[in-house]
TORMI-352801 format. One record per residue (C-alpha): x, y, z; residue number from 1. Coordinates in nm, 2 decimals, decimal comma. Each point is the difference from the previous one (the first is absolute). Layout:
X;Y;Z;NUM $
...
//
This chain:
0,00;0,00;0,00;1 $
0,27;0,25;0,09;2 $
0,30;0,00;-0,21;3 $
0,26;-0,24;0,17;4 $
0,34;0,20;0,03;5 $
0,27;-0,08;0,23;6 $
0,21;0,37;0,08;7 $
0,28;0,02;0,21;8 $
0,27;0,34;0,06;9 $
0,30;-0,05;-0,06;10 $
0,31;0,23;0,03;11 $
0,05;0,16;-0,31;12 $
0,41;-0,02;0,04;13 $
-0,03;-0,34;-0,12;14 $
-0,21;-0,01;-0,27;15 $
0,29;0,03;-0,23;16 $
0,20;-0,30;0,19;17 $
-0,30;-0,21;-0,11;18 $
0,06;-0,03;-0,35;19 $
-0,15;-0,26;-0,14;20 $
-0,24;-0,03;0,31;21 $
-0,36;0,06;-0,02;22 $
-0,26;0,16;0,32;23 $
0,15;-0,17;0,30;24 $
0,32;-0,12;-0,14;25 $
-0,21;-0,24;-0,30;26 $
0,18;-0,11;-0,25;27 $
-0,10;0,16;-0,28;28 $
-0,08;0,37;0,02;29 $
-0,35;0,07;-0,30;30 $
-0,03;0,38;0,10;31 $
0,20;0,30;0,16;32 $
-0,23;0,30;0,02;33 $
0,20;0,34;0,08;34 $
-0,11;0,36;0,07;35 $
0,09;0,32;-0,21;36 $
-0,12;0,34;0,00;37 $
0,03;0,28;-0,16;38 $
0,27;-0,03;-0,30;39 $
0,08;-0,39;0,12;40 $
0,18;0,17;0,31;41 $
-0,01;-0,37;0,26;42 $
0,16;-0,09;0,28;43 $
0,36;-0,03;0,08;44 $
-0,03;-0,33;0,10;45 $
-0,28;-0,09;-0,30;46 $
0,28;0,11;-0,26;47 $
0,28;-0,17;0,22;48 $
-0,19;-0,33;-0,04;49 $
-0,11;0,06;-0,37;50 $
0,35;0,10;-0,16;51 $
0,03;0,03;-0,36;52 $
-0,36;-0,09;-0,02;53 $
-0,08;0,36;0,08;54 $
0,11;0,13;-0,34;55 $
-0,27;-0,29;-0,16;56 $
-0,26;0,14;0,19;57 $
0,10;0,35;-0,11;58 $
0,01;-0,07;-0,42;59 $
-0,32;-0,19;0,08;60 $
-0,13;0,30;0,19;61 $
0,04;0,20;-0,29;62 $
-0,19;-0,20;-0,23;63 $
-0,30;-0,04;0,18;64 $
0,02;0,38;0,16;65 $
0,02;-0,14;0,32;66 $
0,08;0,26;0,22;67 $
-0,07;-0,15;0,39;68 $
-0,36;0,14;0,03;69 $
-0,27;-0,14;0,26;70 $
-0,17;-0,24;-0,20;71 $
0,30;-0,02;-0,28;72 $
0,19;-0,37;0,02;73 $
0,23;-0,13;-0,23;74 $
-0,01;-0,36;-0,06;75 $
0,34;-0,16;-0,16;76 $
0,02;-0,39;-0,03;77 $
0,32;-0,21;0,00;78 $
0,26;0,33;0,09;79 $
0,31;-0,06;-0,09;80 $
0,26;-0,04;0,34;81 $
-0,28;-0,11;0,27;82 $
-0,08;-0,31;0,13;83 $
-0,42;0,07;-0,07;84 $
-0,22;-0,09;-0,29;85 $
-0,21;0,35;0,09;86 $
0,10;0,34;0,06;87 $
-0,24;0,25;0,08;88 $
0,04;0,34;0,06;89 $
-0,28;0,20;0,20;90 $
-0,01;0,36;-0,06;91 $
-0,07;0,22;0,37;92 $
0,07;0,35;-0,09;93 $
-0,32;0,22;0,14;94 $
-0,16;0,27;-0,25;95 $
0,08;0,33;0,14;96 $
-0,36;0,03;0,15;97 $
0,01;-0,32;0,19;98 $
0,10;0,08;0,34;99 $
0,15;-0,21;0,23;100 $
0,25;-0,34;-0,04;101 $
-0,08;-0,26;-0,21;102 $
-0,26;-0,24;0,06;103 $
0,11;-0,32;0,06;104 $
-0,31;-0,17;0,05;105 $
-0,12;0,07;-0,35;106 $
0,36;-0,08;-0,09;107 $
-0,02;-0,33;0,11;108 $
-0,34;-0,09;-0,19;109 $
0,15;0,16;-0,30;110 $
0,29;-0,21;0,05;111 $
-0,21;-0,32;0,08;112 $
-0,19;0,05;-0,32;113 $
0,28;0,00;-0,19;114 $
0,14;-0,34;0,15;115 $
-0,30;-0,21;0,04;116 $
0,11;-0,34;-0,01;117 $
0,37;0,05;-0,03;118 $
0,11;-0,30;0,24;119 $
0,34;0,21;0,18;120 $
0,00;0,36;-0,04;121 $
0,26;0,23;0,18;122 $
-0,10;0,37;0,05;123 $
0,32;0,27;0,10;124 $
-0,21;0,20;0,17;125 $
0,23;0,33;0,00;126 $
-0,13;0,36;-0,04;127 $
0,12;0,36;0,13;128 $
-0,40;0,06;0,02;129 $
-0,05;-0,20;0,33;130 $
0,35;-0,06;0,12;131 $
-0,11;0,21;0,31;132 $
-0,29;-0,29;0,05;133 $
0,15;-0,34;-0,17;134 $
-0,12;-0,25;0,20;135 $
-0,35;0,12;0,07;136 $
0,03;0,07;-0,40;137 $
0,07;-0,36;-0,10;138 $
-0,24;-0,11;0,27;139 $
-0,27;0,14;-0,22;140 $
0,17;-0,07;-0,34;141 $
-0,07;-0,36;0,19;142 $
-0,39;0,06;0,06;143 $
-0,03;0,19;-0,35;144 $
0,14;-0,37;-0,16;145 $
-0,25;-0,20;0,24;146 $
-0,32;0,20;-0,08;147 $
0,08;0,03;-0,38;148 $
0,04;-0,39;0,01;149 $
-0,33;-0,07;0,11;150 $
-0,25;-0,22;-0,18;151 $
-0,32;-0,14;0,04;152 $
-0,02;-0,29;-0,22;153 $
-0,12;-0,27;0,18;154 $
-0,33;-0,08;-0,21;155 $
0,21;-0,03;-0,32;156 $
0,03;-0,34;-0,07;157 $
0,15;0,00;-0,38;158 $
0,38;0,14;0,10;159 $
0,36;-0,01;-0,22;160 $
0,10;-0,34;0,11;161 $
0,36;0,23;0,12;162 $
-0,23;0,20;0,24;163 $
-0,08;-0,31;0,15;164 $
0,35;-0,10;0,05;165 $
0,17;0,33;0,08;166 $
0,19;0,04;0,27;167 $
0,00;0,30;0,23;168 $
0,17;0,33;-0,13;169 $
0,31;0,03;0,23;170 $
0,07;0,36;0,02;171 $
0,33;0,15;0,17;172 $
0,02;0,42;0,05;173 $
0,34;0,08;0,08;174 $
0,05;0,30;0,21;175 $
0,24;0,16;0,22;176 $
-0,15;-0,08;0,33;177 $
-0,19;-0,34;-0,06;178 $
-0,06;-0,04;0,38;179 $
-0,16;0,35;0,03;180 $
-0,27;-0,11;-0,30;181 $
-0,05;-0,34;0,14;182 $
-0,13;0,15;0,32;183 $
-0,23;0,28;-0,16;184 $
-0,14;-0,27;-0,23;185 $
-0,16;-0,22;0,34;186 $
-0,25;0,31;-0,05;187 $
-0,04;-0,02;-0,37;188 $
-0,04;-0,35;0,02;189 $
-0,26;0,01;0,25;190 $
-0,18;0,26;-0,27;191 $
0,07;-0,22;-0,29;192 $
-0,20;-0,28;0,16;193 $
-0,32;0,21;0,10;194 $
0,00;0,17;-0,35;195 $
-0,02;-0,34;-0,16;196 $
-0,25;-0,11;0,28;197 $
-0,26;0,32;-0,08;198 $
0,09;-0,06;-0,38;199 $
-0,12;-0,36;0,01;200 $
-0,31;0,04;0,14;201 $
-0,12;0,30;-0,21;202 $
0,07;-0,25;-0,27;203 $
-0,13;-0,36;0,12;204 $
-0,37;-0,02;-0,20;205 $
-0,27;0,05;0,24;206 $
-0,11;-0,34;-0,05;207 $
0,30;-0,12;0,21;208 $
-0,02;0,33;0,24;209 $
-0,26;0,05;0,17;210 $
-0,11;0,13;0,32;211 $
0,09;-0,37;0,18;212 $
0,33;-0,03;-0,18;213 $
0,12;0,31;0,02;214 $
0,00;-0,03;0,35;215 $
0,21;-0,31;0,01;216 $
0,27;0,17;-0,19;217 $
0,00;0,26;0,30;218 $
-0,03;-0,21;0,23;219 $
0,40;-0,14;-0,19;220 $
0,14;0,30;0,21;221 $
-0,01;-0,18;0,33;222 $
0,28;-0,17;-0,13;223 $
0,16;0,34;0,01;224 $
-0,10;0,09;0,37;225 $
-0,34;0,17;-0,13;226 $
-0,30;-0,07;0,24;227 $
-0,32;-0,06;-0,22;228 $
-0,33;-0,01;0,12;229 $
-0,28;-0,05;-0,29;230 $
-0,31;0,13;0,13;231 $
-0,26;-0,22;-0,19;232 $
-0,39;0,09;-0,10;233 $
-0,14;-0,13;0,32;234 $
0,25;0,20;0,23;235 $
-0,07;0,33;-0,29;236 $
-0,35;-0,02;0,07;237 $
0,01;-0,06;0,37;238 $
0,21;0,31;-0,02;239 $
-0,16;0,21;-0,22;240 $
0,13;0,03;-0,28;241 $
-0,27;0,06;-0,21;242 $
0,12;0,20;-0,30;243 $
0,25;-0,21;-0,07;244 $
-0,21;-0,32;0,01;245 $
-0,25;0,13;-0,19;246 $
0,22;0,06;-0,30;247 $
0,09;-0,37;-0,03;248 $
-0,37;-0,15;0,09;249 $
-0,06;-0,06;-0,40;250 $
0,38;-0,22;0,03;251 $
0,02;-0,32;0,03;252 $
0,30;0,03;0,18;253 $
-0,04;0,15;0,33;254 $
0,19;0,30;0,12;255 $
0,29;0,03;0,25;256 $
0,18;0,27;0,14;257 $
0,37;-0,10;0,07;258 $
0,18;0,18;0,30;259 $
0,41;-0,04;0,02;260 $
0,17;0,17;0,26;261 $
0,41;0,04;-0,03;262 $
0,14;0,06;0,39;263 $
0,39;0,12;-0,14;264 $
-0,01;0,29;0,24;265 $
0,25;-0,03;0,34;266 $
-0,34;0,08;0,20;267 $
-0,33;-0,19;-0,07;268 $
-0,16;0,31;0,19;269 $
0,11;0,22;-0,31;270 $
-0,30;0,06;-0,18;271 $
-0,05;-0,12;-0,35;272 $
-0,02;0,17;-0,33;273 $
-0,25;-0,18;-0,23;274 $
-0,06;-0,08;-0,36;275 $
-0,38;-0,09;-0,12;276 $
-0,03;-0,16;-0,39;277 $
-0,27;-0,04;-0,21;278 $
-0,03;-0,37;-0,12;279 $
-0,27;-0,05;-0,24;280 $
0,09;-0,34;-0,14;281 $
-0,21;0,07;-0,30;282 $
-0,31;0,32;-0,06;283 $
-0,22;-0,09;-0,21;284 $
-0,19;0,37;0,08;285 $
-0,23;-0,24;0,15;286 $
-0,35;0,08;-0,08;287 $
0,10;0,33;-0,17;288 $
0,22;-0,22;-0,19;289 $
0,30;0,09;-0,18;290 $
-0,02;0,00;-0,39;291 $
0,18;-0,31;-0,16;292 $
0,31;0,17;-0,13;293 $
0,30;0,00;0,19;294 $
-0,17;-0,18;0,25;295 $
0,23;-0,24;0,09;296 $
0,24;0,24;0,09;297 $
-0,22;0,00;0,32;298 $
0,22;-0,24;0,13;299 $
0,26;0,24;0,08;300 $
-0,26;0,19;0,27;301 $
0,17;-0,12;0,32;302 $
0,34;0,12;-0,12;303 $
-0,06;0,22;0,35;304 $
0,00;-0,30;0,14;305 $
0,27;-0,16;-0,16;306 $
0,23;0,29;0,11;307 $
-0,07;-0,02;0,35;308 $
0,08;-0,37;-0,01;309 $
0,30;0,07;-0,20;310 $
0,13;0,24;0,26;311 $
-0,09;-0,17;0,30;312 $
0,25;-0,29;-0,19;313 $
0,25;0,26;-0,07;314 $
-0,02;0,14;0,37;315 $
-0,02;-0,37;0,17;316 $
0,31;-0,13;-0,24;317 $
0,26;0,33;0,09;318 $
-0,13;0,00;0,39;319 $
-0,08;0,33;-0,03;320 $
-0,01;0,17;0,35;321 $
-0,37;0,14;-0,04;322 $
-0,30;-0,11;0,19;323 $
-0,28;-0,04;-0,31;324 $
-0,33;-0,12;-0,08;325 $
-0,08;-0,12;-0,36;326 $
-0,39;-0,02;-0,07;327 $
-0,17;-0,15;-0,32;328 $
-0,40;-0,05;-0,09;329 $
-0,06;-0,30;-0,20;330 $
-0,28;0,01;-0,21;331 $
-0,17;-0,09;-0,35;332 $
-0,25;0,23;-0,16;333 $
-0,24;-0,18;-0,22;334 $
-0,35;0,02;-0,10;335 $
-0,24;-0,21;0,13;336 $
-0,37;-0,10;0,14;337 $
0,18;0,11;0,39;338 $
0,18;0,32;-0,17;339 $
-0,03;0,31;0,18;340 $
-0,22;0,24;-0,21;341 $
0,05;0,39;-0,09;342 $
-0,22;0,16;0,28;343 $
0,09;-0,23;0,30;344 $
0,10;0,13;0,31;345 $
0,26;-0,19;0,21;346 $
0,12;0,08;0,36;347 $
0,38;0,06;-0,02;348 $
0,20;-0,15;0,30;349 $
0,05;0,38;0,08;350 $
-0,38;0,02;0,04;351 $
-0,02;0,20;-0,23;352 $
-0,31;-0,06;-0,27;353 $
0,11;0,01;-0,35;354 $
-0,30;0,01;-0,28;355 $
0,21;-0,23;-0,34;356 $
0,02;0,21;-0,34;357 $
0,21;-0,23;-0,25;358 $
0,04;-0,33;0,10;359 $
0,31;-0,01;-0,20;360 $
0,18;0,27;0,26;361 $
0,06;-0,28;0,27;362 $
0,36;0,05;0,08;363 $
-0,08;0,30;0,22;364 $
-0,26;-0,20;0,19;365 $
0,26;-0,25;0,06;366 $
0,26;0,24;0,09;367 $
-0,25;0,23;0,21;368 $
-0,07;-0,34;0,26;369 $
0,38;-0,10;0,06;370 $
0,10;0,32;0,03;371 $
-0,20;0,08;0,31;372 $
0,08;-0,34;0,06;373 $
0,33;0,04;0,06;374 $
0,01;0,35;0,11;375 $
-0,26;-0,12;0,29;376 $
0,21;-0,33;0,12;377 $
0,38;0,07;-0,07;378 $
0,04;0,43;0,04;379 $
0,26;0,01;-0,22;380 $
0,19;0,35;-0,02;381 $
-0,08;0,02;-0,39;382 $
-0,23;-0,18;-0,24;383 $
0,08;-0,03;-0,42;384 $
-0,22;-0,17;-0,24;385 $
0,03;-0,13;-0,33;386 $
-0,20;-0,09;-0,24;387 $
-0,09;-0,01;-0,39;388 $
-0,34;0,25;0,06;389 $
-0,07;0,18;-0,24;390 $
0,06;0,00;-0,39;391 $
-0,05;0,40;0,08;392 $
0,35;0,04;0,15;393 $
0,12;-0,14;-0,36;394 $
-0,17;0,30;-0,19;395 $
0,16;0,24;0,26;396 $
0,38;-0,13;0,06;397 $
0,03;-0,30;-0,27;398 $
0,24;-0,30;0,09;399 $
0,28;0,22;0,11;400 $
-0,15;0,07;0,33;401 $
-0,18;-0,12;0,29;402 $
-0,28;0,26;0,11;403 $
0,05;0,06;0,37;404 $
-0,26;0,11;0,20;405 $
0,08;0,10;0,43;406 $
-0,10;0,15;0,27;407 $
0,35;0,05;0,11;408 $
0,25;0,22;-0,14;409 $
0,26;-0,14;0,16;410 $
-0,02;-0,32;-0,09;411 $
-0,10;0,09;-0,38;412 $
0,35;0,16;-0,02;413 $
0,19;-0,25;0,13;414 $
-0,19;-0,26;-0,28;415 $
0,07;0,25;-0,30;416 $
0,35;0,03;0,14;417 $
0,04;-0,42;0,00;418 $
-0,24;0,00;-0,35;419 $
0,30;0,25;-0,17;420 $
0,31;-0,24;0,13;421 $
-0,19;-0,33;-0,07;422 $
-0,12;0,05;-0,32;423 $
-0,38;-0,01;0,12;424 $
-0,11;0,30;-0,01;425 $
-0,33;0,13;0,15;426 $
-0,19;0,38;-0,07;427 $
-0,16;0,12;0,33;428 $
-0,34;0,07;-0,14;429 $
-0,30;0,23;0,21;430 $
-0,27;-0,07;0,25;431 $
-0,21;0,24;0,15;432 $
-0,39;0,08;0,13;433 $
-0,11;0,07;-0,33;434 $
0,04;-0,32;-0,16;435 $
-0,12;-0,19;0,32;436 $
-0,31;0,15;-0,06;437 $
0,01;-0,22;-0,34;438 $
-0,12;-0,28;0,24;439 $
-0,29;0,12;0,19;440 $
-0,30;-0,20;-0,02;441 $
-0,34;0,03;0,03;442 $
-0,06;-0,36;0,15;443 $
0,31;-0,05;0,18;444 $
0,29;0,11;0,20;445 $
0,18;0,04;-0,32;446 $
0,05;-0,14;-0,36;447 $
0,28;-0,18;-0,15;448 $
0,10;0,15;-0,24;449 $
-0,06;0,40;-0,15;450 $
-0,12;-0,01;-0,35;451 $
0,19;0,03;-0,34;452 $
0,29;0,28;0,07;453 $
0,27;-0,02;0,27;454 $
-0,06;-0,37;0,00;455 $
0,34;-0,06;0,21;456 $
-0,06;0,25;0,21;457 $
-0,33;-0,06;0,11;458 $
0,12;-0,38;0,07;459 $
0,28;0,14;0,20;460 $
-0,25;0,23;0,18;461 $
-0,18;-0,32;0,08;462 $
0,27;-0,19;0,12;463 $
0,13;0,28;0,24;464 $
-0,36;-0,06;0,16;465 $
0,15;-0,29;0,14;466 $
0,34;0,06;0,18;467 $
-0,16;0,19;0,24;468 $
0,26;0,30;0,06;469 $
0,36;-0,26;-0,02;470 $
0,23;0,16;-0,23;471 $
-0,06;-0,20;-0,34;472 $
0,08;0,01;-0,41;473 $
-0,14;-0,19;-0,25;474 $
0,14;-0,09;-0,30;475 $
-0,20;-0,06;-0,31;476 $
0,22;-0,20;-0,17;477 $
-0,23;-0,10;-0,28;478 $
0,28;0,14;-0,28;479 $
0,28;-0,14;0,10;480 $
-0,06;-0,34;0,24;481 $
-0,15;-0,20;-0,35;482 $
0,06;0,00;-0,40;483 $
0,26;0,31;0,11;484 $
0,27;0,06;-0,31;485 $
0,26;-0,27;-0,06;486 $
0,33;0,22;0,16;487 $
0,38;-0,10;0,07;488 $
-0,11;-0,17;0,30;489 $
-0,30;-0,18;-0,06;490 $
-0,17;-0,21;-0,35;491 $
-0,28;-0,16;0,24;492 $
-0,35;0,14;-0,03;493 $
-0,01;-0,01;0,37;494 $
0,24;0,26;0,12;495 $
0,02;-0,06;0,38;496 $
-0,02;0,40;0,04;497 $
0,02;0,12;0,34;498 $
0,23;-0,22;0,16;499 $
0,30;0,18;-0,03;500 $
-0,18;0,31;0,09;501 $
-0,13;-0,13;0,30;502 $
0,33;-0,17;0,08;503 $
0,18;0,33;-0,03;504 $
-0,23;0,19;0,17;505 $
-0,02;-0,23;0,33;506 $
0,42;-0,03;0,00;507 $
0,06;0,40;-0,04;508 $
-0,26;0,08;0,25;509 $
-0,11;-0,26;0,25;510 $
0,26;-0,24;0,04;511 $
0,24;0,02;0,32;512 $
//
């Protein structure tokens, strides 16, 4: 499912002693990939170790205008006076409006599409961009190759008889501090497997996950340390959860809310911080159902889900020192004779009366009961949802960002701060008393949803209804957690988005 790669660091000092020695000493070296900027300028050590084979890359330079550009490579086979089959030469130099080092995350996807299925590839990892930073560099040159390798080919049962018989891609980056990279890669390591993780499930067919099933696969992280308690529809109803199980009452498959709690934190007094997801296993619109097109994308709706899963893997795998709670509803939304109906009113666990609109906006009834679920039983110092909403936040911000919606200023910097370093970035979007009137209703204690404009919003507005005063965001992640654009780092129609966000959130602010 996820690309199989072994990587290890080693120092880049002897890279050139192994001549005719692939990744990890192999007989056999297939690829060398090296760095160049702007001009071909490289490392001392990179043209130390390359020799006369310099001047080849140069003529061949010219005649493909090769001049060490982000995105450039150069891609020579058989060089004459090394001991490889493969060199390629990755262009880094920044355009003059691109602020910052270079980006070695997106450098190591770029580099892992280039060398999918080479069997032993050797990477001189060497660059006056990031010198300052080389280990934590390579580290994520090593997540960048993890997360570009990623496939989800399980259900293909026709294969190239060599894919069958392939062996693992043994991949060596020499650098000049191997020991330093080895330890900042236990994180990304930890973040590679939770990726995957939330990647995976976005993608398994909602005939294989469902509400049930899915919860099995969380209930994988007590392997990791992660307590997991699945709440099923007995204990929901018992409890009160009455939004939630009304959206799954036309399902087969009965709902589940899934509760993980990570105690990494030196007290278990510390209070939590706590991430709620979305997990509709598949929405039909129910009995406002959704038109036929596209609609088996609707299998990606509990990529909010997925994330939290995914996180609570990453945090559980790196021992993160963080006291958190990880909180999914489990649901299906389908149409039938028990189907809630346009015009019911439910009782929300908050108490709150809510008169149903569009059967087919069920997430936020979902998200509205664990929530207060959560905020009620576990007091966590700050609560962030995800979840795939509304297909209005893709009108407003497209797939490049994540609309984020809070009560809290604090806390929306410090996710816009961890959205621009990660990668996943997130636009702080409004809420006010304006658009909560949206909701008002003439039979209830509100409605679910506000009409045809400032669709997220008014979902937001909704949702906000429900933490009752804890600081809170949530993140409509319906651009960017499914059918997102193919980039350096991911081909998979799942992305696994948030995970790194999250991650990078919890480790610059709340770790200690």
């Amino acid at each position: 499912m996820a690309g199989e790669l072994q990587i290890d660091f080693t120092a880049l000092k002897d890279a050139g002693a192994r001549k005719g020695r692939g990744a990890g000493g192999s007989a056999g070296a297939s690829t060398w990939v090296v760095l160049a900027g702007a001009d071909l300028a490289m490392g001392a050590e990179t043209r130390r170790i390359l020799g006369g084979a310099v001047d080849l890359i140069k003529r061949a330079a010219t005649t493909a205008k090769f001049k060490g550009q982000s995105g450039q490579s150069l891609d020579l086979l058989a060089p004459t006076g090394l001991p490889c089959e493969r060199l390629i030469v990755m262009g880094t130099a920044r355009k003059a409006e691109e602020a910052g080092p270079v980006d070695a995350l997106n450098l190591g996807g770029a580099i892992q599409g280039k060398i999918d299925g080479q069997p032993r590839v050797t990477i001189l990892f060497e660059m006056p961009d990031v010198a300052a930073d080389a280990d934590k560099a390579a580290a994520d040159l090593m997540l960048g190759l993890r997360l570009r390798a990623y496939k989800f080919d399980i259900y293909k049962t026709k294969k190239k008889d060599d894919a069958k018989t392939a062996p693992k891609s043994q991949i060596s980056i020499a650098l000049a501090d191997p020991a330093g990279a080895k330890r900042e890669a236990k994180h990304r390591e930890a973040l590679a497997g939770g990726v995957t993780l939330a990647r995976t499930l976005v993608n398994e067919p909602p005939n294989v996950l469902f509400p049930a099933s899915f919860a099995q696969r969380a209930k994988d992280l007590q392997k990791l340390g992660v307590e997991v308690q699945v709440l099923d529809e007995k204990a929901l109803a018992k409890l009160g959860f009455r939004m939630l199980l009304g959206v799954g009452q036309g399902s087969d498959h009965d709902s589940k809310v899934v509760i993980m709690r990570w105690n990494g934190a030196k007290s278990a007094k510390t209070k939590p911080i706590a991430f709620v997801g979305k997990g509709v296993c598949f929405d039909s619109g129910g009995i406002s159902i959704k038109p036929a097109a596209s609609m088996e994308d609707m299998k990606g709706d509990m990529a909010g889900a997925a994330c939290v899963v995914g996180l609570m893997h990453a945090l559980a795998a790196r021992k993160a020192k963080v006291n958190v709670i990880g909180a999914i509803g489990l649901v299906e939304n389908m149409p039938d004779g028990k189907a809630q109906r346009p015009g019911d009113i439910v009782t929300s666990l908050s108490g709150q009366t809510v008169e149903l609109i569009n059967t087919d906006a069920e997430g936020r009834l979902v998200l509205g009961d664990v929530l207060w679920y959560v905020q009620d039983k576990y007091k966590p110092q700050f609560m962030v949802n995800l979840a795939t909403l509304t297909g209005a936040i893709l009108v407003a911000l497209g797939t490049e960002h994540a609309g984020l919606f809070s009560n809290n200023d604090e806390l929306s910097a410090r996710l816009t701060e961890a959205g621009a370093v990660t990668g996943e970035k997130v636009w702080r979007m409004p809420l006010g008393a304006a658009y909560d009137k949206l909701l008002d209703s003439k039979f209830a204690d509100m409605k679910h949803t506000g009409g045809r404009y400032a669709g997220s919003i008014t979902a937001a507005q909704f949702l906000q209804r429900f933490v009752n005063g804890v600081p809170w965001a949530h993140l409509d992640i319906a651009g960017t957690g499914m059918a997102s654009p193919s980039s350096d780092i991911n081909q998979s129609w799942g992305s696994g988005w948030g995970v790194r966000l999250l991650d990078r959130l919890i480790s610059d602010h709340y770790e200690g």
